[in-house]
C-alpha positions as CSV (number, residue, x, y, z in Angstrom):
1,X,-164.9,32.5,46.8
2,X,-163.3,29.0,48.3
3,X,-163.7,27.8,44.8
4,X,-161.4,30.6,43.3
5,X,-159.3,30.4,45.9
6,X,-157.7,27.3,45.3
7,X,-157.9,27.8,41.4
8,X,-156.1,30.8,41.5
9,X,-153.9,29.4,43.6
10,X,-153.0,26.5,41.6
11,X,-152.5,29.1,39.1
12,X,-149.8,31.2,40.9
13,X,-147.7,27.8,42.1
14,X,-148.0,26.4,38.5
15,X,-146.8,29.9,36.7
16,X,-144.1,30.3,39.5
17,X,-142.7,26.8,39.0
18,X,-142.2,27.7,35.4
19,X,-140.6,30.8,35.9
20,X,-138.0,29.6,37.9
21,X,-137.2,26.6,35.9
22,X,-137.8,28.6,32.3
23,X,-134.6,29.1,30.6
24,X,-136.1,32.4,28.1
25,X,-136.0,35.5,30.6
26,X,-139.2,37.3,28.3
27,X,-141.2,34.1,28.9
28,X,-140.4,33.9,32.3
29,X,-141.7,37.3,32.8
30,X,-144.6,36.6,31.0
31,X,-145.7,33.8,33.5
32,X,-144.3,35.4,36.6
33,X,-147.5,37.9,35.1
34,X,-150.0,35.3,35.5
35,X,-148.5,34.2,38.5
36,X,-149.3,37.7,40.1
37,X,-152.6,38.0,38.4
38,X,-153.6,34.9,39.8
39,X,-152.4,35.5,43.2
40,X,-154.4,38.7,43.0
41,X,-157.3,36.6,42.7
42,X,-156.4,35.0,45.8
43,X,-156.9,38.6,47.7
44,X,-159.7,39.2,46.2
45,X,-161.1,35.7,47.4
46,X,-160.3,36.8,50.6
47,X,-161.7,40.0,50.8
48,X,-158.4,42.4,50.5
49,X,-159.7,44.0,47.9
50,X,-157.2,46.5,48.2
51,X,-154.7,44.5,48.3
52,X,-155.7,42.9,45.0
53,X,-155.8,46.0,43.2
54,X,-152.3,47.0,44.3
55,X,-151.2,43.4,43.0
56,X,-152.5,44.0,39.5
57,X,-151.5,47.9,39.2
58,X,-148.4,48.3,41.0
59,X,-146.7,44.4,41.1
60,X,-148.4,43.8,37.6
61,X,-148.0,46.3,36.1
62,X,-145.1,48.8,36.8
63,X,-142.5,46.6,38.4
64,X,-143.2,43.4,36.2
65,X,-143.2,46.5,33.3
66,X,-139.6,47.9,34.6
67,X,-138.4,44.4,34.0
68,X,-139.6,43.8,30.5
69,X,-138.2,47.2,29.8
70,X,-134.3,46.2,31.5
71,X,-135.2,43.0,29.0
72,X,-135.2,44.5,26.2
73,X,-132.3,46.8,27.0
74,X,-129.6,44.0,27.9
75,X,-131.0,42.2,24.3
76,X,-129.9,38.8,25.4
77,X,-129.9,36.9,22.6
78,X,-129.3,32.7,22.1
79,X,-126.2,32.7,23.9
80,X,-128.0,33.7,27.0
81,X,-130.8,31.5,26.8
82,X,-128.1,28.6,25.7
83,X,-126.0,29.1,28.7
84,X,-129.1,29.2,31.3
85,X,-129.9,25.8,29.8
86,X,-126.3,24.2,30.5
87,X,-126.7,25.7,33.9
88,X,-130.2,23.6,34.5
89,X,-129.1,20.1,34.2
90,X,-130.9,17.8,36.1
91,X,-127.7,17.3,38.5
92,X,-127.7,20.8,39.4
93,X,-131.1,20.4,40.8
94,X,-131.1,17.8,42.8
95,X,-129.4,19.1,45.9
96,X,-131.8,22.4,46.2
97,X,-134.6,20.4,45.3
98,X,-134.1,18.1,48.9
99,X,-133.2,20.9,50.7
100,X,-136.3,23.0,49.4
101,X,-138.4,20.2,49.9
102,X,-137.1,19.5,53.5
103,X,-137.4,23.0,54.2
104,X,-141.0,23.5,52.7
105,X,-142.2,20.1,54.9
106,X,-141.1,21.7,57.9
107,X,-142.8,24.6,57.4
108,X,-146.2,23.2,56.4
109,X,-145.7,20.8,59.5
110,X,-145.5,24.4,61.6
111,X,-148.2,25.8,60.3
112,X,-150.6,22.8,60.4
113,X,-150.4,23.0,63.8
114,X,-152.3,25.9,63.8
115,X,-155.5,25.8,65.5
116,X,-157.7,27.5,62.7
117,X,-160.9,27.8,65.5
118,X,-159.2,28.8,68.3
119,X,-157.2,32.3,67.0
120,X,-159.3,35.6,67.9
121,X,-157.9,38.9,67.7
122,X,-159.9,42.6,68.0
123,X,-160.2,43.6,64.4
124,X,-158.5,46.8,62.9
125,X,-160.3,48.6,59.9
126,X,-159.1,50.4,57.3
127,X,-159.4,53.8,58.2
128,X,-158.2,53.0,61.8
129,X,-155.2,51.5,60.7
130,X,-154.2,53.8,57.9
131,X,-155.3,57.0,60.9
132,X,-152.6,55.5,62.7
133,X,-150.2,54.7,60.2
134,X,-150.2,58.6,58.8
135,X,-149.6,59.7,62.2
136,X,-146.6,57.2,63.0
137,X,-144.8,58.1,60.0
138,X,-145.9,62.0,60.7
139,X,-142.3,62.9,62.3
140,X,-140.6,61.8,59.5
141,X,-137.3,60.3,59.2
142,X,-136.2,56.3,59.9
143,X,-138.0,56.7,63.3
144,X,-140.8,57.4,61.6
145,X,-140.7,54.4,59.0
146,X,-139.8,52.6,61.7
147,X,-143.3,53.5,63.7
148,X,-144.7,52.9,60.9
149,X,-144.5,48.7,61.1
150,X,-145.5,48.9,64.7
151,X,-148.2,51.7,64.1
152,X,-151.1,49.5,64.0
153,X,-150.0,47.6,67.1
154,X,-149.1,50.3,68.6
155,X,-152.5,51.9,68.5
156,X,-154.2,49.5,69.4
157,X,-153.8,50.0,73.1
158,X,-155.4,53.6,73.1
159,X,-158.3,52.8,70.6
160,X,-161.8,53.0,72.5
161,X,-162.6,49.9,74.1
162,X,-166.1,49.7,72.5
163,X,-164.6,49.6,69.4
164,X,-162.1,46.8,70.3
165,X,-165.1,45.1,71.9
166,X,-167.5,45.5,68.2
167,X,-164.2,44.5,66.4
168,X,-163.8,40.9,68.6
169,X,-167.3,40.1,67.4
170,X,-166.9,39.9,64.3
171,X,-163.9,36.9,63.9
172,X,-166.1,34.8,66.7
173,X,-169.5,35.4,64.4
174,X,-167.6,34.5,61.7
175,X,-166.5,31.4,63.7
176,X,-170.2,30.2,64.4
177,X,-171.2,30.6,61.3
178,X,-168.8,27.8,60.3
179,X,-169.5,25.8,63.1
180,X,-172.8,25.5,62.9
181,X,-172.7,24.7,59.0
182,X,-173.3,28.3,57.0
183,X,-171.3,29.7,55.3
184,X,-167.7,28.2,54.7
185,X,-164.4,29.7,55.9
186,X,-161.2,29.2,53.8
187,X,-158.9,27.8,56.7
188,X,-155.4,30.0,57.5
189,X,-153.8,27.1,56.9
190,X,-154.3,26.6,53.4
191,X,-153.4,30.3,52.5
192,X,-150.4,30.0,54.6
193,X,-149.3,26.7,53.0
194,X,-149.4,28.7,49.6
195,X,-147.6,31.6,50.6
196,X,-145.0,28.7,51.8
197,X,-145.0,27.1,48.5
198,X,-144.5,30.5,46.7
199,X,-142.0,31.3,49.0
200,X,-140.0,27.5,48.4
201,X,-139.9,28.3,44.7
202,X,-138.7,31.9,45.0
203,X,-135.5,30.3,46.9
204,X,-135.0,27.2,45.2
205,X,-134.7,30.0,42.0
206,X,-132.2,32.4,44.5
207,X,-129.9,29.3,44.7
208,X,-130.3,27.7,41.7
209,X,-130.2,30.1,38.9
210,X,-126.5,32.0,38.7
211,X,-128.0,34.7,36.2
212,X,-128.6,38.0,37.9
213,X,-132.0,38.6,36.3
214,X,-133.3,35.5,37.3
215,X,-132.2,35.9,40.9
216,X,-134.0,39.4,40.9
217,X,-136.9,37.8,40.0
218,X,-136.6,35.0,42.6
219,X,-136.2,37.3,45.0
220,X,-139.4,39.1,43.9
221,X,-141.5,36.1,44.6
222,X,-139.8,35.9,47.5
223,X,-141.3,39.2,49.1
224,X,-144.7,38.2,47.1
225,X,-145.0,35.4,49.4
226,X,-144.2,37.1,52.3
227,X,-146.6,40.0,51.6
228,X,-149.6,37.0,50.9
229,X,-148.8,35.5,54.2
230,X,-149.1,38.9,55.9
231,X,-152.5,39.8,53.9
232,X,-153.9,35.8,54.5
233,X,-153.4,36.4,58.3
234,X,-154.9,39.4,58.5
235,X,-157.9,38.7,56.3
236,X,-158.2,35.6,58.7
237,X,-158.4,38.0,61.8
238,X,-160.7,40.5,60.2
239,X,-157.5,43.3,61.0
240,X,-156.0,46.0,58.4
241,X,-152.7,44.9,59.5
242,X,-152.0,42.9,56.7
243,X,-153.0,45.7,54.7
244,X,-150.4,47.7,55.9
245,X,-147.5,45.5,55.7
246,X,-148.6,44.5,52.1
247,X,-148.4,48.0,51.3
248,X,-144.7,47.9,53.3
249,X,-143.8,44.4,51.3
250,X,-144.7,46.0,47.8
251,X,-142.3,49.4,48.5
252,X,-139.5,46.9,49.2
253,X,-140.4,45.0,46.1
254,X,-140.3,48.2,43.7
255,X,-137.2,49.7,45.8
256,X,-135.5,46.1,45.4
257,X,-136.5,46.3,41.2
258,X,-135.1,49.4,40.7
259,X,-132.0,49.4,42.8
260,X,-131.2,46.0,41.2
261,X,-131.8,46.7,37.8
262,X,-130.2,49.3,37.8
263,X,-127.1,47.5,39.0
264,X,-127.4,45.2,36.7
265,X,-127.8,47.8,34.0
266,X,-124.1,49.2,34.9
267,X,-122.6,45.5,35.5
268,X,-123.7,44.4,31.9
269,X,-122.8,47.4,30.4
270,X,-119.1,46.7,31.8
271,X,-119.0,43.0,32.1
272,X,-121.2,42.1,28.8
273,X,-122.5,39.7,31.6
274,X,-124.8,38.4,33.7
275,X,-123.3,35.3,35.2
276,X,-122.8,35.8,38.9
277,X,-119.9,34.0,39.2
278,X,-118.0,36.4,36.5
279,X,-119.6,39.7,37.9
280,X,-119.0,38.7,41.9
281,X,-115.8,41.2,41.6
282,X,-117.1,44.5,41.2
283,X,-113.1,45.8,40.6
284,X,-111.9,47.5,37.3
């Protein structure tokens, strides 16, 4: 599983490092695909199999679907992919490449000083947290959505304190078992310094690129990364929670895709364009 792990996630940096800088919005699709494929190799390296599945059907699949689809409705033809290529210059990347490198050293430098052997939490299952995240979101409403991202912490107090006690064992066994030369952890750090590195790239492309479609899809790695760090931390701790907030990360994703298409749909259908800096006035 270590052995996948940084494979696939060699994959998913090399993939989104081409989609940002790729000038062709199909072919930037295509490996923003393989980029999600391969990060859903990462969750399954680290046990969210759920999580991986979810990746492949729902990111994969619909949303990454509902994009080719907007695609081949706006028909961008040669001019398109001829203006995106004026608007790559080398110049143009030099600033946002310091900055994004500045910004990604200082968050690698953050997390490095994480202490992988001494974090220990009460593991969550699945059906505990997902018990509890029903019931929070039960009353309905935005009071209840907004139980339902403190749910799991919240039930965590009133959970049987057996349970809590046969859910601490588990990250400490799995601790010893490192220690004492079985069988290999992959560290936090590392999946944390990939999430960071997917992250980096999703806003180097926000900043960078001044087509709409291409900032949509920035932004969609963006809240990829963000869900992998959230499923990497709690795979680490043996808790659900990641679980959940994957599930949260992904709903914003598809909400984000289909708002923002859809925008996008109406502005190109009045504007003929995508250029940002000719569709920032949304008069007339």
């Amino acid at each position: 599983m270590e052995f996948a792990f940084y494979i696939c996630g060699l994959i998913a940096i090399l993939a989104t490092l081409r989609v940002v800088t790729h000038t062709n919005p199909v072919h930037a699709l295509l490996y923003l695909i393989i980029s999600l494929l391969a990060i859903a190799g990462v969750f399954f390296s680290l046990g969210a199999y759920f999580a991986g599945a979810l990746e492949i059907i729902v990111y994969a699949g619909a949303i990454m679907v509902l994009f080719v689809f907007v695609v081949m409705m706006l028909n961008l033809g040669g001019t398109e992919i001829e203006q995106e290529r004026k608007w790559l210059q080398p110049g143009i990347w030099i600033g946002p490449a310091i900055l994004s490198a500045v910004l990604l050293v200082v968050i690698v430098y953050a997390i490095l000083g994480i202490n992988d052997q001494g974090i220990d939490g009460a593991a969550i299952n699945a059906k505990r947290s997902g018990h509890c995240a029903v019931w929070a979101v039960r009353p309905g409403g935005g009071a209840g959505l907004h139980a339902a991202a403190g749910g799991p912490g919240g039930c965590l107090p009133h959970w049987p304190r057996r349970a809590r006690r046969r859910g601490a064992e588990q990250p400490s066994e799995r601790q010893r078992q490192t220690k004492n030369g079985g069988t290999r952890m992959i560290p936090l750090t590392h999946g944390l310094i990939l999430a960071a590195i997917l992250f980096v790239l999703g806003l180097t492309g926000l900043v960078i690129r001044r087509n709409l479609l291409f900032m949509l899809i920035s932004l969609e790695i963006m809240i990829n990364a963000a869900a992998l760090a959230f499923v990497v931390a709690g795979s680490y701790w043996g808790q659900a929670d990641g679980q959940i907030m994957y599930i949260l990360a992904i709903s914003l994703a598809a909400a984000e895709a289909s708002i923002g298409l859809a925008l996008l749909l109406q502005l190109h259908r009045r504007r003929q364009n995508l250029n940002i800096d000719s569709v920032s006035e949304l008069r007339g």
